[in-house]
N, C-alpha and C positions, 0 to 999 in steps of 0.2 A: 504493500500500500504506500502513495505516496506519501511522505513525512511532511507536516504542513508547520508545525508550531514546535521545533527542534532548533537547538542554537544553531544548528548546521542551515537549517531553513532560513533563519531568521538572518544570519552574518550573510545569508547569500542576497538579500531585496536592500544589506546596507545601501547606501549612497553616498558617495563622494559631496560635500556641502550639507550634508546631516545635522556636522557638528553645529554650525551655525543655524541655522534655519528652525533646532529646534531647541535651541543654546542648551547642549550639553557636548562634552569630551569624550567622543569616541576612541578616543587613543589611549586616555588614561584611565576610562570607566568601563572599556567595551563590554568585559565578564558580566558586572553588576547591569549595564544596558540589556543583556540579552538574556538575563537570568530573568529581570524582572517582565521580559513580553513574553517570555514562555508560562511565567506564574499568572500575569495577565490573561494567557490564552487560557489556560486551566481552570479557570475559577467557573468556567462555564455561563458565566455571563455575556452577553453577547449585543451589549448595550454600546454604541460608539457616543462616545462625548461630541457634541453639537462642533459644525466646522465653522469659523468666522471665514466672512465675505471680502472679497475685493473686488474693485473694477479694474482690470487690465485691458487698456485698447476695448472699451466700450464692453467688455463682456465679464459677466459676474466669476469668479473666481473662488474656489472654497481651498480654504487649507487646517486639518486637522493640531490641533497643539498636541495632543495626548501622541509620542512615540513610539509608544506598546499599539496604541492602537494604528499607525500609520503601517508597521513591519507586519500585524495581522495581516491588513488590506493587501499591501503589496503582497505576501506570501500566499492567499487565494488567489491573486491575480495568479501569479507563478504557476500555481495548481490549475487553474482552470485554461490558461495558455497551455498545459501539456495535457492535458484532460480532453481539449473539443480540438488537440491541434494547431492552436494561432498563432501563427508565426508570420508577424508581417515584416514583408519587405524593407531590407535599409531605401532610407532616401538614395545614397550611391546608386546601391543596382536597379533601381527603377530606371534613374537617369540614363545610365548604360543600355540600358534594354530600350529604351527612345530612342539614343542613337542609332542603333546599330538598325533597329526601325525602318527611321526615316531614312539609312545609308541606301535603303534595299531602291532597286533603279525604278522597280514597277511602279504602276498608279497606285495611290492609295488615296484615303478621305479619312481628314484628322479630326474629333470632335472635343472639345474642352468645356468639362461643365463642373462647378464649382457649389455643394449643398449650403444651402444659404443657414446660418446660427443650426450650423451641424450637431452640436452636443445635445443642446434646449430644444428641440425638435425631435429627436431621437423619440419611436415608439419604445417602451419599453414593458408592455403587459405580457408578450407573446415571450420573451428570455425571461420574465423574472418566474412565470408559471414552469417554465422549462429547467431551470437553477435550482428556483425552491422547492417544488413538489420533486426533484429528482432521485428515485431509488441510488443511482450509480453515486450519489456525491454524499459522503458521509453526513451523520446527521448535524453535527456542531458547525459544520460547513455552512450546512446551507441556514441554520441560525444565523452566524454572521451576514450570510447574503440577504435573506431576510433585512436585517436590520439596516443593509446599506441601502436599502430599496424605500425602507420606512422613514430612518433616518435623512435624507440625503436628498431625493425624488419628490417631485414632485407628484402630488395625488391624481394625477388628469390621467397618468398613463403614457403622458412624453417627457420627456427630457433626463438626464442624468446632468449631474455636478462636475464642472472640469477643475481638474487641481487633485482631485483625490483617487487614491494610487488603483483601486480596482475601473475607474471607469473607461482607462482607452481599451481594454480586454471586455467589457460589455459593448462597445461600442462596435468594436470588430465583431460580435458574439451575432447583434442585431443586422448586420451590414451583410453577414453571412447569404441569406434567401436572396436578398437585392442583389449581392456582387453574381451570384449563380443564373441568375435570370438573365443578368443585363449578357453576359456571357456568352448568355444561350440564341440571345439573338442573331438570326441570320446576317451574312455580311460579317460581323464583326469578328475581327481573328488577332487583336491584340488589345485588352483594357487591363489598365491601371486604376488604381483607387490608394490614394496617402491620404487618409483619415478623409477630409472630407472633399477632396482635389481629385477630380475623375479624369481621364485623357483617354478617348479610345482611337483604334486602327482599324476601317473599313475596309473592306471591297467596294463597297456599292455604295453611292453617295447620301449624304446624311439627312438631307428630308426623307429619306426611309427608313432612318434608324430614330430619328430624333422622336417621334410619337412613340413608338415604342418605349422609349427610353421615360418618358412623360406616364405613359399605361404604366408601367411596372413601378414607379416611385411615390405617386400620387397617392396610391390605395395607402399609401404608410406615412402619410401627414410630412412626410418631407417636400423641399422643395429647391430647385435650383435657383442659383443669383442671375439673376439674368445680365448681371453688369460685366460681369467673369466669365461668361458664356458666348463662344463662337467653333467658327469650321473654316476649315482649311483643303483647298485642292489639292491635290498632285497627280495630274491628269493630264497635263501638256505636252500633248505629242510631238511638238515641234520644239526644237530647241532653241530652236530662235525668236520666235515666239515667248518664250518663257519668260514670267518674272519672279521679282525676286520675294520672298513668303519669312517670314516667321510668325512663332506663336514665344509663351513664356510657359511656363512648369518646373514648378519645387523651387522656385530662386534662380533658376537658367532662363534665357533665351536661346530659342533653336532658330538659326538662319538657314535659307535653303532655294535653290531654285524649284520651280513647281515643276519643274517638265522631269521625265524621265529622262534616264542617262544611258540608255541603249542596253549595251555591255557592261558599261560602266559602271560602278557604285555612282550615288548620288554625294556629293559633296554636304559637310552640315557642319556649320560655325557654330559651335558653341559660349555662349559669354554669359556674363552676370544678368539678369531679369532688369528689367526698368524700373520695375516694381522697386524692385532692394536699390539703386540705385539712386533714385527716390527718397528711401528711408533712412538711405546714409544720410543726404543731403541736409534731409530733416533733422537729423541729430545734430549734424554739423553746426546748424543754427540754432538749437537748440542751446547747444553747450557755449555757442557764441553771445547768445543773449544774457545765458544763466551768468556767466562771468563780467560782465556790463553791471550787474547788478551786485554779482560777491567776487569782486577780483581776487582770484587764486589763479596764477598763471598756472601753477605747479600742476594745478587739479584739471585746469586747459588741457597744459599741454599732455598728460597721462590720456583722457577722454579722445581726444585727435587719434595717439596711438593706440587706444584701443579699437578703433575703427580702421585704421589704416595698417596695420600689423597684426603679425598671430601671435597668440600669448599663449603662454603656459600660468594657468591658474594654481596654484599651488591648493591640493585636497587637502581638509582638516581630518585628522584620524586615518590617514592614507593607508600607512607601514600595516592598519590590521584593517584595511579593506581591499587594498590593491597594491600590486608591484611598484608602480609609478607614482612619485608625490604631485605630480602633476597631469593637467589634460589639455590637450589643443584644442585649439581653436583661433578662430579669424579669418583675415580677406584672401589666405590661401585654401588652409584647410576646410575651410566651408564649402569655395568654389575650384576648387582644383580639376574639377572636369572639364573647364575651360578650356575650348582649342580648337583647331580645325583636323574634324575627320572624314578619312575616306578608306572605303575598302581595309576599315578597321586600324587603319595606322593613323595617329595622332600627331598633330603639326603643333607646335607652340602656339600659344595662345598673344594675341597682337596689345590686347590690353587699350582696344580703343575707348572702350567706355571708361578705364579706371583712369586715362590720361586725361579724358573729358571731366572727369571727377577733380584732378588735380588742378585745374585750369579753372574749375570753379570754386573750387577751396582758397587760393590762392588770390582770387579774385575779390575775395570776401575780406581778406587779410590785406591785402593793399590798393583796392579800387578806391579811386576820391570820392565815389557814389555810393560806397557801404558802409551803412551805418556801423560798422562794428571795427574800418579799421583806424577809427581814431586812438582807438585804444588800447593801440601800440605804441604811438607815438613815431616819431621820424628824426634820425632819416630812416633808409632801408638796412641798415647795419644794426638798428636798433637790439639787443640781447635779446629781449622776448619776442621779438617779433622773426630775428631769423629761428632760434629755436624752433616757433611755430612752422616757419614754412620751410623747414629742412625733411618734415614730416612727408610723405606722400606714398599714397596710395598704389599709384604703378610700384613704385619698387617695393611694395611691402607684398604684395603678389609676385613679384618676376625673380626676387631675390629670396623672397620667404625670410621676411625681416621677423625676428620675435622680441618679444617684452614679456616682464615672468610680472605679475602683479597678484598679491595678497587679496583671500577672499575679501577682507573688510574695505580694503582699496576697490575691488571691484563693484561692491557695494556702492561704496561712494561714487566714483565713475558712473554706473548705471540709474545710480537717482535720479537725474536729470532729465532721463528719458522715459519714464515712467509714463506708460498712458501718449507717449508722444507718437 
């Protein structure tokens, strides 16, 4: 039987950022942390202490205080991911499996549809009957699932709470019947789904798959953003004729011409999304306005690099969760699929957008017409002001520039951005 509430269960749903988030010392208390959620799982109570709210980027947010009860949560989830199977897809091999996609020379029809407030819509009466009533799932189990459905859910019968460690494994649980159908649709011989971000790959063009698509999601109180939703040809039999296409998915844009390529593999630029590009921008300014008002250059200039550089975040209580005291991230490791491919071989990546990012950055820090570069002062030599634009984006990609920054520095860094 699977072991669900064991310190071996429980040291395995730790988390890197634990220590802080739920301010205790995983390095110096771990024994006594994981004595007390196995005594917690025992007592046979199966009541979860109420989760306080946040708003993140206009959507309500729950996060549990109680840590005995977070390592429960997480460790059904575990159980129940090897239980029904779910094992989804990294963001990486999704992207790779688009490529290599769109590489293929033949026609195809690309369709991009986006479930609009995917969590809070979620049916969920048909899995919770399916979890709680089930013989196969031990009885104390499906108590706790139970109580995260009472607890947590809302009484209509849709929606689950984002933030709380069982709900992306329910959400994949109910997605289950919809991904199998959409599937099953004629025409379509390649769909993607990342939580709520669909992309499929036709044969047959998409006013024939789109009602379908529409039939099978509607019965289940979801529904598509219509703002994030489009289609794509690639059906150009002339090459000369052909123009040129992209679409955006997961934080990439994929560039492409629409005609087929004979023999050929099709050609496909891969770069940064506009989207995200966009959101740098937004922080950018962000952190330019926030320092206008609390001058900290130091706090500047760290904020700038962590957008523009990859860092290694140093984990609290690492040495007893993980080999590595640290974890990457940033403007490489997030987008490193960036580049020109063809017939599977990979071209270096040109970095047009991120040099368009420099040039705007740069812009902000010494145009006579932004508000923000007075407050550096002049001349161009100025201390803080080259500091600031020695920073950039191209080479923090092309060179894979890193910065090691302290959880409670990263903290600070990312306040600013909150909700931005």
């Amino acid at each position: 039987m699977y072991k669900l509430f064991t310190d071996g269960a429980f040291a395995r749903v730790m988390r890197a950022g634990d220590s802080r988030r739920f301010n205790i010392d995983l390095k110096t208390n771990r024994a006594a942390i994981v004595a007390e959620a196995v005594a917690t799982a025992g007592t046979g109570n199966a009541e979860f202490s109420k989760a306080f709210k946040t708003l993140i980027k206009q959507r309500q947010c729950h996060s549990i205080k109680n840590y005995s009860h977070s390592l429960i949560l997480r460790s059904i989830a575990r159980y129940l991911g090897h239980r029904f199977r779910i094992a989804p897809r990294s963001r990486d091999s999704l992207v790779k499996e688009v490529i290599e996609t769109l590489g293929d020379s033949t026609p195809i029809y690309i369709i991009r549809r986006d479930i609009q407030s995917f969590y809070e819509t979620l049916p969920t009466d048909d899995v919770k009957r399916r979890l709680v009533y089930s013989s196969q799932i031990p009885s104390r189990v499906r108590r706790y699932i139970k109580s995260y459905f009472s607890t947590f859910c809302p009484g209509n019968g849709h929606g689950i709470p984002r933030g709380i460690g069982m709900s992306s494994v329910i959400a994949e649980l109910v997605m289950q019947s919809t991904d199998q159908k959409i599937r099953e649709i004629e025409g379509i011989y390649k769909y993607f789904r990342y939580s709520d971000d669909i992309l499929i790959f036709s044969y047959i063009k998409p006013d024939a798959i789109i009602p379908r698509l529409e039939e099978i999601v509607k019965p289940t109180g979801l529904r598509f953003n219509r703002s994030k939703s489009y289609s794509r040809e690639l059906d150009c039999a002339d090459t000369k004729k052909s123009v040129a296409q992209s679409f955006e998915y997961l934080g990439y844009k994929f560039s492409f011409l629409n005609s087929g390529a004979g023999k050929n593999p099709r050609v496909v630029s891969v770069g940064i999304s506009d989207r995200k590009i966009s959101k740098i921008k937004t922080r950018i300014i962000c952190a330019l306005k926030n320092n206008q008002k609390h001058p900290d250059l130091a706090l500047l200039r760290d904020r700038i690099r962590f957008l523009a550089s990859n860092y290694y975040a140093f984990r609290n209580g690492a040495p007893a969760l993980k080999t590595s005291r640290y974890v990457r991230s940033g403007i490489y490791y997030n987008y490193h699929l960036c580049g020109e491919y063809k017939g599977g071989k990979k071209s270096a990546h040109e970095c047009g957008e991120l040099k368009s990012l420099d040039a705007f950055y740069h812009s902000l820090l010494m145009s006579k017409k932004s508000t923000f570069s007075a407050a550096f002062g002049t001349p161009l030599g100025a201390p803080g002001l080259k500091r600031l634009r020695d920073i950039s984006f191209y080479k923090g990609f092309s060179m894979k520039m890193t910065v090691r920054f302290h959880p409670d520095r990263v903290q600070a860094i990312k306040a600013v951005w909150r909700n931005a």
